[in-house]
C-alpha positions in Angstrom: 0.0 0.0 0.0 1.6 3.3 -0.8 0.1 7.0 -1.9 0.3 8.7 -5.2 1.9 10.9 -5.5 4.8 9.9 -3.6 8.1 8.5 -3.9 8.3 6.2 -7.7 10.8 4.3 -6.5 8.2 2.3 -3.7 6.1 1.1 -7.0 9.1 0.1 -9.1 10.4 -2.3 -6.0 7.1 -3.6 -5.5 6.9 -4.6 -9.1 10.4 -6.2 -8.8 9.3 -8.5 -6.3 6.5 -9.4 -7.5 4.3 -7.7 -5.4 0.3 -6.1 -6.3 0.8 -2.2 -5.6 -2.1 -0.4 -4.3 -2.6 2.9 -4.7 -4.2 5.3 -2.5 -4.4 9.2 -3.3 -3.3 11.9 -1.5 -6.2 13.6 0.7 -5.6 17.9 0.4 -2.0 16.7 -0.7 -0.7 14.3 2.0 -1.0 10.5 3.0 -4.5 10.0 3.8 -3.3 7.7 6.3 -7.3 6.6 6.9 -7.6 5.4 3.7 -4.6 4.2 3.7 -5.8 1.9 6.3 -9.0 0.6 5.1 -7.3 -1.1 2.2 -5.3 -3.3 4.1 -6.4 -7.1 3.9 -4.6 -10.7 5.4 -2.6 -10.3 1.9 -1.2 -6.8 3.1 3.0 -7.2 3.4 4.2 -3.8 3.3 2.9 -0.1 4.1 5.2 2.8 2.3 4.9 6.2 3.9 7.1 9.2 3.1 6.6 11.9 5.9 8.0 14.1 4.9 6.5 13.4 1.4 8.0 13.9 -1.9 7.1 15.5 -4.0 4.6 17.5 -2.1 6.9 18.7 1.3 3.9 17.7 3.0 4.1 15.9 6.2 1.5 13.7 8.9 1.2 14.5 12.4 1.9 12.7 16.0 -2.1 11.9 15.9 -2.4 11.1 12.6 0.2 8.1 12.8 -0.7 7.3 16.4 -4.2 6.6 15.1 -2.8 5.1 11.9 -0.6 3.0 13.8 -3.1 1.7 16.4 -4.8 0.1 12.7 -2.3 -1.7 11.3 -2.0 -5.0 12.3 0.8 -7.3 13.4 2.8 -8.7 10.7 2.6 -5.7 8.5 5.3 -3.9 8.1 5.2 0.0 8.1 8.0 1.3 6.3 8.2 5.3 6.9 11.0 7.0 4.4 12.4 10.1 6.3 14.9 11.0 3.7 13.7 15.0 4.4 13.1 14.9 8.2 16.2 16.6 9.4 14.4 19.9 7.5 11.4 19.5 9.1 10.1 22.3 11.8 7.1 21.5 13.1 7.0 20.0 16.3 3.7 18.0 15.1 6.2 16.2 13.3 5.5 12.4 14.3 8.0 10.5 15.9 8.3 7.1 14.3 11.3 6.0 16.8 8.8 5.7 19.4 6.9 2.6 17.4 10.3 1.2 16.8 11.0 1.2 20.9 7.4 -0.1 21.1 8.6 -3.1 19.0 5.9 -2.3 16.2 6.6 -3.8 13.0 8.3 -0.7 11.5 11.6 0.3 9.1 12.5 3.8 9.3 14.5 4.9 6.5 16.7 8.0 6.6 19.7 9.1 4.0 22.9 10.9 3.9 21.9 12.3 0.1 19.8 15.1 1.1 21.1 17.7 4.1 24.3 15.8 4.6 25.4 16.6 0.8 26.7 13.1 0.1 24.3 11.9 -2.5 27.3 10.3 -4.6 28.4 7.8 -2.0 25.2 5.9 -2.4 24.7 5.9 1.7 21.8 5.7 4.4 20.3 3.7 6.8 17.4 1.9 8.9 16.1 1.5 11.9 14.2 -1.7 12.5 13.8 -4.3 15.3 16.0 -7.1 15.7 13.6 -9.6 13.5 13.4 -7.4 10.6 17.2 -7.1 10.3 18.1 -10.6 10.5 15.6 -11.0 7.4 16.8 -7.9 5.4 20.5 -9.4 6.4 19.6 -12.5 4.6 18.8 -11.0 1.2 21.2 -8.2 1.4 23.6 -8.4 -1.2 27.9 -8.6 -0.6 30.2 -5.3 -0.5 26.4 -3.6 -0.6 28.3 0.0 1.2 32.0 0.7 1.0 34.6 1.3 3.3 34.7 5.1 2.5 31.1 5.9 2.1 30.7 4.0 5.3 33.5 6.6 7.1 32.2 9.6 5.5 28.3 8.3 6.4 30.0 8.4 10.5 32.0 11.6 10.3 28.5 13.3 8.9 26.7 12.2 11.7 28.8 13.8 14.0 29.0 17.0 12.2 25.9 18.5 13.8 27.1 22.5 13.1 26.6 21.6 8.9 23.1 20.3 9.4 22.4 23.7 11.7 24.0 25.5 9.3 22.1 23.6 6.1 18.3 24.0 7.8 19.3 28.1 8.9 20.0 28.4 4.5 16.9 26.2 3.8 14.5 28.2 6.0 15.6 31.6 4.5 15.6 30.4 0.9 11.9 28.8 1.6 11.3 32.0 3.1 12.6 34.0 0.3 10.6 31.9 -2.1 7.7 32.0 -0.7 7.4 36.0 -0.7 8.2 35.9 -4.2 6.1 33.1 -5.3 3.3 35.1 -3.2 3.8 38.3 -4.8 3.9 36.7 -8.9 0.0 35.0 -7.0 1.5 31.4 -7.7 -0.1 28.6 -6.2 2.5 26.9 -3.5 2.3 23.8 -1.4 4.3 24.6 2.3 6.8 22.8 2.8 8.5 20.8 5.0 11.3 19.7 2.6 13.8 21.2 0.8 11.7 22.0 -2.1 8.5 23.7 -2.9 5.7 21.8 -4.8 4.3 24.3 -7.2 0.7 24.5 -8.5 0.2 26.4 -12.1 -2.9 27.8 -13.2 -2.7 25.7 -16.6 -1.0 22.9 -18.1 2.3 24.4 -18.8 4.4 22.4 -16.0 6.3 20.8 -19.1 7.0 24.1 -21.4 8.2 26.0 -17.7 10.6 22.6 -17.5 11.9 22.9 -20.9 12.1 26.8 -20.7 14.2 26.6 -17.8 16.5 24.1 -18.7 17.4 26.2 -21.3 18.6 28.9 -19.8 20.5 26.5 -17.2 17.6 26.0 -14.1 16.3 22.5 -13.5 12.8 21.7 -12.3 11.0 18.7 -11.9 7.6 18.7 -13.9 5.4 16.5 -11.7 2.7 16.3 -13.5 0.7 18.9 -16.3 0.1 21.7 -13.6 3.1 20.8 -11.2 6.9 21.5 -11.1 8.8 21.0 -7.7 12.0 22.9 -7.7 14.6 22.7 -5.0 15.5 25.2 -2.5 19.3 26.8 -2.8 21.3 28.7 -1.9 20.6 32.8 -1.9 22.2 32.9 -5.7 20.5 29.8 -7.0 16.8 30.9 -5.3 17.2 34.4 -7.1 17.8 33.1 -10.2 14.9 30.6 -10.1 12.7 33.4 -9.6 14.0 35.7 -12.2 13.8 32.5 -15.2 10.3 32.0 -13.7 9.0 35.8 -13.9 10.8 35.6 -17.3 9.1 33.0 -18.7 5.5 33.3 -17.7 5.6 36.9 -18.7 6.2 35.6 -22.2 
């Protein structure tokens, strides 16, 4: 069970195992996490939630997966992708370490690609009770993480002044964005990411891609009205804008 949108990559593994996907759609733009619920059955393996999700930045709350939780029976796994929750500043955040102390049949998976900057390395990691480890361990595949990944991936998580110093830049470019994207009166989704899901007012999500990759700015079209873009640094974020105001006055 997994929403849509939401991460592709939960589908594609699915598939590869030979798995039945089914897919539940987002309710006001995040996991509808009651829905999500009523379609589990006694063939239900695996529950995919990305909080925060991408594309949307969206995230669910301590009640939400408290009630969400108290659904799901034992022998389903709930498998909750916090590659972005390092950027996150609500405190309604939900904790999902407190289901894994509880013993709950959960996989929390977090990545050093996203606010630690090491995306090339190929390097994260999960949290899981003993019984789901010994499993993965028995499928996981020899040299799977190398030496220096697996140095840099313990030097980063000790480096605690580059993640302050990563979330103080993201919060002033979402910031900065968000004035802007205010003042052009373009539709935004708030975030709780490290990118901004963007809502046009008509089907030109792939013509704004192609525009801007033209003139050296990358976008993700998401779908006919939707782009995400990422947030940068001060230079990056002011150029973004300036392509966008560019091309949409054309």
């Amino acid at each position: 069970i997994m929403a849509h949108p939401s991460f592709v990559v939960y589908s594609m593994i699915v598939q590869a195992a030979g798995g039945k996907n089914v897919i539940v759609p987002l309710k006001d733009l995040r996991h509808d996490l009651d829905a999500m619920a009523s379609e589990i059955t006694e063939r239900t393996k695996i529950i995919f939630i990305a909080n925060p999700n991408n594309p949307t930045g969206t995230m669910n709350t301590k009640a939400e997966m408290e009630a969400f939780m108290e659904k799901v029976p034992e022998g389903v796994l709930v498998a909750v992708d916090e590659a972005y929750y390092e950027y996150v500043s609500s405190p309604d955040y939900a904790d999902s370490l407190k289901y894994f102390r509880q013993g709950k049949d959960i996989l929390i998976l977090r990545t050093f690609s996203k606010i630690y900057g090491l995306a090339g390395l190929r390097i994260g990691y999960g949290i899981a009770n003993i019984l789901i480890i010994t499993e993965m361990d028995k499928v996981r595949q020899p040299f799977n993480v190398n030496a220096m990944a697996q140095s840099a991936a313990r030097a980063a998580l000790k480096d605690r002044a580059h993640v302050e110093k990563a979330k103080k830049i993201n919060e002033r470019g979402k910031k900065y964005l968000y004035k802007e994207l205010r003042a052009m009166k373009i539709r935004y989704v708030p975030t709780e990411a490290n990118f901004i899901y963007i809502i046009l007012e008509d089907d030109s999500a792939s013509g704004l891609y192609e525009g801007m990759l033209k003139q050296g700015v990358i976008v993700r079209p998401m779908g006919k009205r939707e782009i995400r873009v990422t947030i940068g640094l001060p230079k990056e974020n002011k150029r973004f804008i300036a392509v966008l105001k560019e091309l949409l006055s054309d």
